[in-house]
C-alpha positions in Angstrom: -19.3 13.4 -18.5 -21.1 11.0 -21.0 -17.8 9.3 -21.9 -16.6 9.2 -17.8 -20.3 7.3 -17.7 -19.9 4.7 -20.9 -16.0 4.0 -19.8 -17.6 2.9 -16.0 -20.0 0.8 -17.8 -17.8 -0.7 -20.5 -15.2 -2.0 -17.8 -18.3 -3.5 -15.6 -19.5 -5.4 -18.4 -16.3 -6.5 -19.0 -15.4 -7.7 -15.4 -18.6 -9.4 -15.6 -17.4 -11.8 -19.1 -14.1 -12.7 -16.7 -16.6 -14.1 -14.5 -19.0 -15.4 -17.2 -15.9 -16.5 -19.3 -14.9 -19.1 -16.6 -18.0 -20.7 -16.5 -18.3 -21.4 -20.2 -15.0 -22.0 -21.2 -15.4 -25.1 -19.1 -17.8 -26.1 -22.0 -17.0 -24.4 -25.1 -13.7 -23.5 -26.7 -12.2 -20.5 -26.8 -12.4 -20.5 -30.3 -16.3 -21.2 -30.4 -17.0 -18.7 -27.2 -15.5 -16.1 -29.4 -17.4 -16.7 -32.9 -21.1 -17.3 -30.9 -20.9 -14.2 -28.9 -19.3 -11.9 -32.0 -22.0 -13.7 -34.5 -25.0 -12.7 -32.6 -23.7 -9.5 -31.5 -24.0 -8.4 -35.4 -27.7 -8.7 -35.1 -27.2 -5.3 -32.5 -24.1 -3.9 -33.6 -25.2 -3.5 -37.4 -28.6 -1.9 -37.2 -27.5 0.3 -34.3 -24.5 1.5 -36.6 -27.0 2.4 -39.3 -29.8 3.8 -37.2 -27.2 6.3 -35.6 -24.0 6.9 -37.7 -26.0 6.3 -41.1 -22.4 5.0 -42.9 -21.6 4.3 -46.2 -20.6 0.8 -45.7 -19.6 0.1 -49.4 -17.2 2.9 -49.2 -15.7 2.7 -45.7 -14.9 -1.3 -46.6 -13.4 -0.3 -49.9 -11.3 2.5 -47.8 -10.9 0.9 -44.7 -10.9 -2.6 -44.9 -7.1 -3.3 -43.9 -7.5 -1.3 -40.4 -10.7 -2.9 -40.1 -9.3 -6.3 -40.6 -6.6 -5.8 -38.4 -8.6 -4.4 -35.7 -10.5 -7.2 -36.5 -7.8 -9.9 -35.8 -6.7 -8.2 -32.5 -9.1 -6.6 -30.9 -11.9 -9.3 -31.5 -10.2 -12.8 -32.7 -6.7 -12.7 -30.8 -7.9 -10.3 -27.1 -10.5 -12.8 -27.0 -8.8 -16.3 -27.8 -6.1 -14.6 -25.4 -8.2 -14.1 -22.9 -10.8 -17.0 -22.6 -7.9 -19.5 -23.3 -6.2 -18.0 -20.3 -9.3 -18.7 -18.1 -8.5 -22.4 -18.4 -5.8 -21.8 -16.5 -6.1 -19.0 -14.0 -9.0 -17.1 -11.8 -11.0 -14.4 -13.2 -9.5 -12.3 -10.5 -5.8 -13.4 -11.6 -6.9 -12.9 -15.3 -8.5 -9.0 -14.6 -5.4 -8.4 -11.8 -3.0 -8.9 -15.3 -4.7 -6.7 -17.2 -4.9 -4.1 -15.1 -1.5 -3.5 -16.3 -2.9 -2.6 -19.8 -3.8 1.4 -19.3 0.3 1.8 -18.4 1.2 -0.5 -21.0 -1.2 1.7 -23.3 0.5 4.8 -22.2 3.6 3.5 -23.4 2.8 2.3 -26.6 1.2 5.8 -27.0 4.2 7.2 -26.7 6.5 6.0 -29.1 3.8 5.2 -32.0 1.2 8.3 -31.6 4.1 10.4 -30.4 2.0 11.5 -26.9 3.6 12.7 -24.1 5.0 10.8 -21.4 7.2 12.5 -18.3 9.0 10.6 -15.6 6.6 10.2 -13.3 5.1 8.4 -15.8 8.0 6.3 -16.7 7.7 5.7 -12.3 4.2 4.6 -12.4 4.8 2.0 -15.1 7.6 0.6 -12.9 5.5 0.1 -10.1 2.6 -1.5 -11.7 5.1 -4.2 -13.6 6.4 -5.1 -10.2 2.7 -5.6 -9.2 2.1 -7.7 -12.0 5.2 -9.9 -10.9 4.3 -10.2 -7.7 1.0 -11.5 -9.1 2.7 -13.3 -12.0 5.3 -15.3 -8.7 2.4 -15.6 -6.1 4.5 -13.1 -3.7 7.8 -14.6 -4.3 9.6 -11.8 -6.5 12.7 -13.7 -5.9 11.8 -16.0 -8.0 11.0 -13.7 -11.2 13.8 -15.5 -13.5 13.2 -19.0 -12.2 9.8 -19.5 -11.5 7.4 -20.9 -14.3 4.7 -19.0 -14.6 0.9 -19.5 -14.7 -0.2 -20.0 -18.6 -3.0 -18.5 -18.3 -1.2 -14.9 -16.5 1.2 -15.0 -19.5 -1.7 -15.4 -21.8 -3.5 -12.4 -20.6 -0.2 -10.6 -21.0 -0.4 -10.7 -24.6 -3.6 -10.5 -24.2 -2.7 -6.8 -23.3 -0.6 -6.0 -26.1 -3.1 -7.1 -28.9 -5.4 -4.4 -27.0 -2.9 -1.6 -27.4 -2.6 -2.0 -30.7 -6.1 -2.2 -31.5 -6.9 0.6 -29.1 -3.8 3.0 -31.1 -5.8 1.7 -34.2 -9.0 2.4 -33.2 -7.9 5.8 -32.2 -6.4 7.0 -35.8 -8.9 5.1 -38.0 -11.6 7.8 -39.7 -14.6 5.4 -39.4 -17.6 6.1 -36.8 -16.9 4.5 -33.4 -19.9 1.7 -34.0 -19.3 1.2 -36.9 -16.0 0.1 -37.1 -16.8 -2.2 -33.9 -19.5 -3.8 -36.7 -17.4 -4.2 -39.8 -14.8 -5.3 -37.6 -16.9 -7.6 -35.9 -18.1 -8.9 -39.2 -14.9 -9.1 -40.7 -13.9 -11.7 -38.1 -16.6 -13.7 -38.3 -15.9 -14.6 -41.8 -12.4 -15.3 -40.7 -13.2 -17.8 -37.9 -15.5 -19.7 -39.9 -13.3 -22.1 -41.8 -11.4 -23.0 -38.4 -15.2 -24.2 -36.7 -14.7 -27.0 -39.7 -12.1 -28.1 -38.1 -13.1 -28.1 -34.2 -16.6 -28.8 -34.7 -18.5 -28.5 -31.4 -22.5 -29.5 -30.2 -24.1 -26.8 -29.3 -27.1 -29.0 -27.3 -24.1 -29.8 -24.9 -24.4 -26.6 -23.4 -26.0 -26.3 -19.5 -28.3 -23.6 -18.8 -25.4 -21.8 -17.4 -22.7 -21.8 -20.2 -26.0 -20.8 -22.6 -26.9 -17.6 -19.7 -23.2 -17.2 -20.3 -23.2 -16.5 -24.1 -26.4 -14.8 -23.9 -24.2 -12.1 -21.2 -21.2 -12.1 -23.3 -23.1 -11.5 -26.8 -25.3 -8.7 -25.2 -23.3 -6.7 -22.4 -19.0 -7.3 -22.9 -19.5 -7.7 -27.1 -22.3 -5.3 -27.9 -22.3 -2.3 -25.0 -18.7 -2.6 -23.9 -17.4 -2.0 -27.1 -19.5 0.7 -29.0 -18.6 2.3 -25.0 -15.5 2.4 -25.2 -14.5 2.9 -28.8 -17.3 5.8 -28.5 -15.3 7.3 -25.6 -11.7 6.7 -27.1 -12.3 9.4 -30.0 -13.4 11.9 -27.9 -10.6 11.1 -25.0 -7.6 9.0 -26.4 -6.5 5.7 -25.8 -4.1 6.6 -22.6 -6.6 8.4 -21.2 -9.7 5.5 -21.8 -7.3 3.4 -20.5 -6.8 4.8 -16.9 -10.6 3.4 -16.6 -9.7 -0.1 -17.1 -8.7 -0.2 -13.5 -12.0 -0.7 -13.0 -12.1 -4.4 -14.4 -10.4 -5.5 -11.9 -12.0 -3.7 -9.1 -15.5 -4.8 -10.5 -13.8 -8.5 -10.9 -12.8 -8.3 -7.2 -16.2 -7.5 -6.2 -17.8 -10.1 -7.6 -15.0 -12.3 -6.6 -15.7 -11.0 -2.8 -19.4 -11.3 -3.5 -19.4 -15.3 -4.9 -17.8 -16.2 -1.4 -14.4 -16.5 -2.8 -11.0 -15.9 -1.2 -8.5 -12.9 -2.5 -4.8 -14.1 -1.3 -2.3 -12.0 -0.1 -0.6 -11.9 -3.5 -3.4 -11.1 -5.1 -4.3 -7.8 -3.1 -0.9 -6.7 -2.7 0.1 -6.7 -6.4 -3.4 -5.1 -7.2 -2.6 -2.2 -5.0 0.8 -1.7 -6.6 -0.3 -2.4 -10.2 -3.2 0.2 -9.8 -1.0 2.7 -7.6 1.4 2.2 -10.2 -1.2 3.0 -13.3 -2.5 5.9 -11.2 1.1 7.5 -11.7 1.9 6.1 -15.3 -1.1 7.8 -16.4 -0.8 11.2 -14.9 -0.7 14.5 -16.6 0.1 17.3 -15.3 -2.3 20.2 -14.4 -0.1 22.5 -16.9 0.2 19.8 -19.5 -3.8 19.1 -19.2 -4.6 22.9 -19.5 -2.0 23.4 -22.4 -4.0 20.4 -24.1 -7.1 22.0 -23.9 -6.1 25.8 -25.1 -4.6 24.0 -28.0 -8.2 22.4 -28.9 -9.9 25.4 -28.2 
């Protein structure tokens, strides 16, 4: 139940930096959005790690530090370049729409790396969300799948997707407490985004009121809670499974979308009802499969 709770709240706070992202992207790089809100979400992440999983930080860097890095370089530096970089160019809506294809995607990739099980309605239910995404990815007109161009920032958020299903699948295999690992991989980033802020310098006193209420949301809710959430909730669950929940992005997103007096097309709606149909199926188990899970952890 407490995981159920932390994966709802994750996935709000994250529709919420979709919404947030587009505001201060239009003043800050991608590249700086992602170093401020990572920076000062060490001030958090770090003394809650302690305070509650009491690590040995010396000795999980000197074990861990590859994983960490890696995790590090997709889950922190490359989702979130991937991701506010496509907000230059698409809607939040659009943006949270695409990666509600991720949980089907994740079930997928679960498969053939961590060897989980996957049956064919499965297999069905991915094919359904991917023609969701299309439609979303053509603005309705599927004909046009191989001549269209597509919307940078959609195909952005696509691999935006896959760099979260690998860091998910590492996340899920690396011995290293949940928050902690979000804080050494947090802080591992840091260090390697700093010699690229050389090179695009920005002025911070050019920020509005908004794009700093931005940061200030992004470092505390999507950096800090979102992720000691969900990486909480996927070793107690699994990836495929936390994934089903990050459906709710893009319900949340719509809401606020609905809420800021902003139009959903036709599109839109349509190839959200098909991409989370779709997921609902690619993420099934079975009531057999689900009970034969449980007897073998009991």
């Amino acid at each position: 139940m407490r995981e159920r709770i932390f994966l709802i709240l994750a996935t709000l706070f994250w529709a919420g930096n979709y919404v947030f992202g587009k505001y201060v992207v239009a003043e800050m790089s991608p590249l700086w959005i992602t170093f401020a809100r990572w920076f000062l979400s060490l001030a958090f992440l770090i003394p809650i790690s302690y305070w509650i999983e009491r690590p040995n930080y010396r000795e999980i860097f000197k074990r861990s530090w590859l994983p960490l890095s890696v995790m590090g370089i997709l889950g922190i530096i490359g989702y979130n370049l991937l991701l506010y970089g496509a907000l230059e160019y698409t809607s939040p809506l659009n943006a949270s729409l695409v990666n509600a294809l991720n949980p089907a995607m994740m079930v997928v990739f679960s498969y053939f790396i961590l060897k989980e099980r996957m049956t064919f309605i499965n297999v069905i239910g991915f094919a359904i969300s991917l023609v969701g995404v299309l439609l979303i990815l053509t603005d309705g007109h599927l004909e046009l799948v191989f001549q269209t161009s597509y919307n940078l920032g959609d195909l952005m958020m696509m691999g935006a997707n896959l760099v979260w299903v690998f860091y998910s699948i590492i996340g899920k295999r690396l011995a290293v407490p949940p928050i902690t690992a979000t804080a050494c991989s947090a802080l591992l980033s840091v260090f390697f985004l700093l010699p690229f802020l050389f090179l695009y310098p920005f002025d911070i006193t050019q920020l509005s009121a908004r794009g700093i209420t931005g940061i200030i949301y992004m470092w505390l809710f999507p950096s800090v809670c979102s992720f000691i959430f969900w990486n909480m909730s996927v070793k107690k669950v699994g990836p495929s499974h936390a994934g089903v929940y990050l459906n709710l992005i893009t319900v949340f997103t719509a809401i606020i979308t609905i809420i800021l007096g902003e139009k959903i097309a036709a599109s839109q709606a349509i190839g959200g009802v098909l991409v989370l149909f779709g997921v609902y199926f690619a993420t099934k188990i079975t009531k057999a499969k689900e009970n034969l899970e449980k007897s073998a952890e009991i």
